[in-house]
N, C-alpha and C positions, 0 to 999 in steps of 0.2 A: 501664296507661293512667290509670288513676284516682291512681299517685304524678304522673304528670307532672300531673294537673287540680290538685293541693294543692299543687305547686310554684306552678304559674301563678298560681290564688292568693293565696298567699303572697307573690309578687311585686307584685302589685297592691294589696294591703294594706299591707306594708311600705313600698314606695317611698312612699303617701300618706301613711302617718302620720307618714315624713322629713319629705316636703314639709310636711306641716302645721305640725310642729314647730320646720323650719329659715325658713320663711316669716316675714317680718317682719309684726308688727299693726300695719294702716294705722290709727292716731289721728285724722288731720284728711282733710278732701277734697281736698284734695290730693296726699295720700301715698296716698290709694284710688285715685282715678282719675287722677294725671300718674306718680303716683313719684316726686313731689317731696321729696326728703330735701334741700330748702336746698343748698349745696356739692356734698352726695353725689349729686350726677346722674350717669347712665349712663358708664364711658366707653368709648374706643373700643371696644376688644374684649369687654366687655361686650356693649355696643348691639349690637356686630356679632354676639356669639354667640344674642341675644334673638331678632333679627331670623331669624336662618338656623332655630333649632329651630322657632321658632315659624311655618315655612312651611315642615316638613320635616315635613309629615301625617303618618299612617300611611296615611292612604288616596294620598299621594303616592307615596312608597317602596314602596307595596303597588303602585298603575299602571304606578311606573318600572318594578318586577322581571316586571307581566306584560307589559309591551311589548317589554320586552328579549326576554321567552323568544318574543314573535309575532314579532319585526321585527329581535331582534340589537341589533348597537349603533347602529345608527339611532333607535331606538325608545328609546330609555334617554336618547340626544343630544335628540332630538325633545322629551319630556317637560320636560329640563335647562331646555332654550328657552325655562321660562316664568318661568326665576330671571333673566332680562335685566331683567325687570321692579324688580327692584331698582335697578339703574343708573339707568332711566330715571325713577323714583321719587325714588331719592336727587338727581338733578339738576334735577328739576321741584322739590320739595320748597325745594331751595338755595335755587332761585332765588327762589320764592315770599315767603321768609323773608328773604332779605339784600333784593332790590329791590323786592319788596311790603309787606312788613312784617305780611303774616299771619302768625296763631299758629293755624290748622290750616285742614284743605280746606274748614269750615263757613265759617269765616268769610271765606274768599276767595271762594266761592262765593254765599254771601249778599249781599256787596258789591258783588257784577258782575251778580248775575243775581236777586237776594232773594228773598225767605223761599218763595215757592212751589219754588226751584230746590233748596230745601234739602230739603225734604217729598218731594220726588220719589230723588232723592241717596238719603235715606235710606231709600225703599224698596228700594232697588237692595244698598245696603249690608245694610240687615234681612234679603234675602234671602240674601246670602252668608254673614251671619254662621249665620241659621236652618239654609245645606247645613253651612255645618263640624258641627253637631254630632253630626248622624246619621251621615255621611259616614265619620267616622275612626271613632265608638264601633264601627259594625258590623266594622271593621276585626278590633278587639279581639275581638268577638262567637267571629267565625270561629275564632277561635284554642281556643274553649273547647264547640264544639260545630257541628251541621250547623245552615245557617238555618232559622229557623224551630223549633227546638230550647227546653226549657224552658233550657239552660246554655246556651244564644247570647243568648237573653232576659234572662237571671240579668245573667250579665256586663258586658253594657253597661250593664244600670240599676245595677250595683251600683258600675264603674268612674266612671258620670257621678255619681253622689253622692258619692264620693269625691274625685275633682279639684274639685267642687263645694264641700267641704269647707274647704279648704286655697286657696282662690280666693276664699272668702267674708270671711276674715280678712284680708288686706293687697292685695285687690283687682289691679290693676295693679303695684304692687309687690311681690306676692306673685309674681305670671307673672313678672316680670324675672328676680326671685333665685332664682326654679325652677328655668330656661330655662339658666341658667349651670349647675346639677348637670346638670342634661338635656342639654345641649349637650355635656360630658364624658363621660356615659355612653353618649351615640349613637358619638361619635369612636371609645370604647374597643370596644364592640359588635361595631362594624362593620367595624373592623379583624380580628377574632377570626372573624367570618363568611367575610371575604376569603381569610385566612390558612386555612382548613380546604377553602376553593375549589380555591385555587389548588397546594393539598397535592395533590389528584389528579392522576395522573401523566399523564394522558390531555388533561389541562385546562390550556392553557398564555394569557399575553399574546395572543400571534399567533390562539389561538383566539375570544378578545375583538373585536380589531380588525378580522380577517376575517367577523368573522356579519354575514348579514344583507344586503342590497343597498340600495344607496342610491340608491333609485329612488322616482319620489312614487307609486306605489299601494301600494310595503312601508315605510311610516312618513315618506317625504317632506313629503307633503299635512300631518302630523301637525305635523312641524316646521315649517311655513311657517306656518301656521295659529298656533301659538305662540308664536314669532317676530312677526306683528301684531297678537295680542293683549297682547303684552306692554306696548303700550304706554297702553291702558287700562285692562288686568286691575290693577294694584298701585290703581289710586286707589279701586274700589270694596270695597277691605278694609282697611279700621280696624286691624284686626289689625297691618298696615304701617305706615298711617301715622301712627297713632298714638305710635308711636315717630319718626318724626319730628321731632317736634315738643317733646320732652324735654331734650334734651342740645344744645351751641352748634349753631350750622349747620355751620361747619366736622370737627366732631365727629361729627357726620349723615352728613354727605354720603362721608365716611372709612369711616364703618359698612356705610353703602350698601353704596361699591362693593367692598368686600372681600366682603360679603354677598355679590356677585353671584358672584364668584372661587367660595367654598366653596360657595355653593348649587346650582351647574351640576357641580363637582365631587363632592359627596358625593351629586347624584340618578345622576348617570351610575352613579360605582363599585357604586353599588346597584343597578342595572340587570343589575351585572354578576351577578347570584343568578337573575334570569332567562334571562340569555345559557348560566350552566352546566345550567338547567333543559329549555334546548332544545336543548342538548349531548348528554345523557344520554335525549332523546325522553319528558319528562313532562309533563303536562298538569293542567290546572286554574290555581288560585293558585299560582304561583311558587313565592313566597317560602315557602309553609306546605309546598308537596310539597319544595323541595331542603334545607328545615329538620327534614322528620321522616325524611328519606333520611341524614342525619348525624347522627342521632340526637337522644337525649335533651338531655345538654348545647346542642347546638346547635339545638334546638329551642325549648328554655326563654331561648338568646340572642337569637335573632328574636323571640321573643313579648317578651323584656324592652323592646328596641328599639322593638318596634308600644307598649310600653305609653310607655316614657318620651315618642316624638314625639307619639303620640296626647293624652298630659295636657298637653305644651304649646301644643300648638293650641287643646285644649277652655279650659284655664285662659285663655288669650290670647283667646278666642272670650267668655268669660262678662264679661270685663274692660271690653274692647271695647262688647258690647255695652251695657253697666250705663253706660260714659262717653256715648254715642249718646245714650240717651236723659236721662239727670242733666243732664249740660254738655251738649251740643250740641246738643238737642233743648229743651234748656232748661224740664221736664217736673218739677225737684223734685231738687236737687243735693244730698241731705241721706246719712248712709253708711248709714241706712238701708233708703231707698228705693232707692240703687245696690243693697242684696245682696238686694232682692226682686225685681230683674230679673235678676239673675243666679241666682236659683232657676228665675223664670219659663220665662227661654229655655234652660234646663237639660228643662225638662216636654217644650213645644213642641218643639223640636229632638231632641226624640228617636221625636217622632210617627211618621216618615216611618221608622224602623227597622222597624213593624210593616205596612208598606205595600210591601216588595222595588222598594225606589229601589237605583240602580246608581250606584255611587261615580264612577267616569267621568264622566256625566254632570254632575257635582255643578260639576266644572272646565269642560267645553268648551262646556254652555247659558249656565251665567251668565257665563262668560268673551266669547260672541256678546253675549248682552241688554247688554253697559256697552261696546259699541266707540264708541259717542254719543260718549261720554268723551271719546277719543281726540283733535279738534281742541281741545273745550277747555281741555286742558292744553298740550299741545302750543304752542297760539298763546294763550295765557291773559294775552302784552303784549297781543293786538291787543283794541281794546275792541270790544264785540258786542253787541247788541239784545238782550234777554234773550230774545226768540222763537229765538236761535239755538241756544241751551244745549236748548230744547225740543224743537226740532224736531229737532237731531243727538240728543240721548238717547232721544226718544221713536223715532226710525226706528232708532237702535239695537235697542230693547225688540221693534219689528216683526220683524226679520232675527232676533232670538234666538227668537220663537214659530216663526220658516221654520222655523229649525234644527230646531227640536222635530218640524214634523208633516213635513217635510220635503219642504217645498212649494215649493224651487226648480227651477224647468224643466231639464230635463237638459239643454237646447242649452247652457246658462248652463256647466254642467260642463264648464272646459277640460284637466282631469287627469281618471283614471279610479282605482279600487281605495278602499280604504278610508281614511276620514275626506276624501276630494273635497269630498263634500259640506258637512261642517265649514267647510275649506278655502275655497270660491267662494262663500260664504254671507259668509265672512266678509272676503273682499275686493271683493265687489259691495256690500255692507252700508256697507265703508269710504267708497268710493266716494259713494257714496247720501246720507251722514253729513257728509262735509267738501261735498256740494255745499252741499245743506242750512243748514250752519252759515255759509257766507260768502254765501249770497244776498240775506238780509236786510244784511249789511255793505256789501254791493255798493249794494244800494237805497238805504240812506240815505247814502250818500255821494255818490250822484248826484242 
C-alpha cells in the first residue's frame, strides 16, 4: 500500500512540474487573462477540447460513476444532461456577439441591466467558482487517504499548490495549453479503464444498456432536473464562458457544440465504472472500489484521470477567477494583482474541505440558486426594466435556500423517490422566475 501512496505521488508531482514547464509565460494582460497570443487564438478543436476538460471535474466523473452504480444507466444519462448546457451557451453566446456586439456576459449585462446587476452576477459566479475548488480537490483527497485523514489533508493542500504553481505563470493561457495534454490523457485513460471493464467475461454492452429503470424516482427526477438547469447552469460559470469570448464566433459556436457531443459522451461512458460496480454488488465510491478491485495498474489510472480533470478545472477555476475581479470587476488589471487572487481563492476555496461539504451538492444547490438566469438569457432581444433581471435572479437565489432546508410543501411533489425534490423545486422556481421577469415588461408597456 505505501508503493501504491509514492506512485500517486509521483504522479502528482510529475504531471505538475510538466504542466509548469510546458505552460506558456503570460507577458502582457492579455495573454494572462484572454489568451490572447494576436493570430494565435484558440482553434476549433482546441477550444473544443478546453471547453470539455475543463468541465470534466473529478467531482463530475466521480458523481457520474456513483449514480451509474445507484440508478444504472439512467444515472450516468441524467448527470450527461448537464453538458446540453454547452449547446445552449454556445448559441446564446453567438448570438450575443454577431447581433449584440458584446465582448462577454459583463458587459451585456451591465448595458441592459447596470452595474448593480453586475455586483449581484458576480456573487453568484464567486460562489461557483469558490464550490469548484474544494469540490474536485477532496476528489483527489479520497484517493490518498480516509476523510478526515493527515494523507487526505496532505494531498489536497499539496495538489492545490501545485496546479497553483503552473496557473500563476501564464494564467488563462496556461489553462488552455494544459487542457490540450489533459484532454489527451483523460481520452487515453479512459479508454484503458473501459478496456479492463469490458475484459470480464460476466460484463457485457447488453449489461450497460439493460441497468437500471428508467423511471423518475430511479434517476428520472435527476435528469429532468438537469435538462432545466441547463439552461441557466453554463452562464453562472466563467469557467465556460470565458472561452467564449476568445476565438471568432463562428469558431465558438463550432466549439460549443462539438463540446456538447464529447461532453454527454465521455460522462456517460464513465458512468459505465459505476454501472460494473453495481454489477459485481460494491459499494461506497465507485470509481475508487472497481479501481482497487483491478488492481494496482488500474488504480494508479483512475487516480491519474481524477488528477489530470481535477487540475484543469482548479487551473480553469484560479483563471477565471483572477479575470472576475482584474477585468470584469474592474478592481486593478495589473499581472500582478491577477496572481494574488489566484493565491487568494486557492486559501479560501479550500475552506470548506475541513467542514465535510458533499460534492453533489456543490452541482444541484448552485445549479437551483442561478435558474433567475434562465429568462434573461433566453429573451436577452426583449428589452426589460432592470427590476426584472432582479426579481427573476433574486426568486432564483429564494428556490435555491428551499432546496437547501427543504422547504417545499410535499402537495407541490408531483413525482416521488429521490432528487423529487431537486426536481419540483426547480420547476415551480422556473415558473415563479419567467413570471417575475415579464410583469414589469407587461407594466410598462401598458
Amino acid at each position: 500500500m505505501k508503493e501504491i501512496e509514492i506512485w500517486q505521488c509521483g504522479l502528482i508531482v510529475l504531471s505538475s512540474i510538466l504542466f509548469f514547464l510546458c505552460s506558456p509565460f503570460a507577458k502582457t494582460k492579455e495573454q494572462f487573462f484572454m489568451a490572447n497570443y494576436q493570430k494565435n487564438k484558440p482553434s476549433v478543436w482546441m477550444l473544443t477540447g478546453s471547453l470539455v476538460i475543463s468541465w470534466i471535474f473529478a467531482k463530475s466523473i466521480t458523481n457520474a460513476a456513483n449514480l451509474g452504480l445507484s440508478f444504472g444507466l439512467v444515472g450516468g444519462v441524467a448527470y450527461a444532461a448537464y453538458y446540453l448546457s454547452f449547446a445552449v451557451a454556445g448559441v446564446i453566446i453567438y448570438q450575443l456577439r454577431t447581433q449584440g456586439s458584446y465582448k462577454s456576459i459583463h458587459h451585456f449585462l451591465n448595458s441592459r441591466f447596470g452595474r448593480g446587476a453586475i455586483l449581484l452576477f458576480s456573487v453568484l459566479i464567486g460562489i461557483r467558482l469558490f464550490n469548484e475548488v474544494w469540490s474536485n480537490t477532496i476528489v483527489i483527497g479520497s484517493y490518498f487517504g480516509t476523510k478526515g485523514s493527515g494523507a487526505y489533508y496532505g494531498a489536497i493542500i499539496s495538489f492545490t499548490l501545485l496546479t497553483l504553481a503552473y496557473t500563476l505563470k501564464g494564467g488563462l493561457s496556461s489553462s488552455i495549453f494544459t487542457d490540450i495534454i489533459q484532454m489527451g490523457l483523460f481520452t487515453i485513460l479512459l479508454f484503458v479503464i473501459l478496456w479492463n471493464i469490458f475484459s470480464v467475461e460476466t460484463f457485457s454492452v447488453k449489461k450497460v444498456v439493460t441497468s437500471g429503470d428508467w423511471t423518475m424516482g430511479l434517476g428520472g427526477n435527476l435528469l429532468l432536473a438537469a435538462v432545466l438547469q441547463s439552461f441557466s447552469y453554463p452562464f453562472h460559470d466563467p469557467v465556460l464562458t470565458d472561452r467564449g469570448f476568445i476565438s471568432s464566433p463562428k469558431i465558438t459556436l463550432r466549439s460549443f457544440l462539438w463540446a456538447t457531443v464529447l461532453g454527454i459522451l465521455f460522462i456517460a461512458l464513465f458512468s459505465i465504472v459505476g454501472i460494473f460496480a453495481q454489477h459485481k454488488g460494491m459499494e461506497g465510491q465507485a470509481a475508487v472500489m472497481v479501481s482497487k478491485a483491478f488492481g494496482t495498474v488500474v488504480l494508479l489510472v483512475v487516480n491519474f484521470i481524477m488528477i489530470t480533470s481535477a487540475a484543469s478545472t482548479l487551473d480553469s477555476t484560479f483563471s477565471s477567477s483572477s479575470k472576475l475581479l482584474a477585468i470584469d470587476l474592474k478592481f486593478g488589471d495589473s499581472l500582478s494583482f491577477g496572481r494574488w487572487i489566484m493565491g487568494i481563492i486557492a486559501i479560501v476555496g479550500t475552506i470548506p474541505v475541513f467542514l465535510n461539504a458533499e460534492i453533489l451538492s456543490a452541482t444541484t444547490i448552485s445549479g437551483t440558486m442561478v435558474i433567475g438566469l434562465t429568462p434573461v438569457f433566453l429573451f436577452w432581444k426583449q428589452e426589460a426594466p432592470k427590476i426584472s433581471f432582479f426579481l427573476s435572479v433574486g426568486c432564483g437565489l429564494l428556490f435555491g435556500f428551499i432546496l437547501v432546508f427543504e422547504a417545499l410543501p410535499k402537495e407541490l411533489l408531483l413525482t416521488s423517490g429521490r432528487y423529487a425534490n431537486l426536481l419540483w423545486v426547480n420547476i415551480w422556481g422556473l415558473l415563479c422566475c419567467f413570471i417575475l421577469y415579464f410583469i414589469p415588461i407587461w407594466i410598462r408597456k401598458q
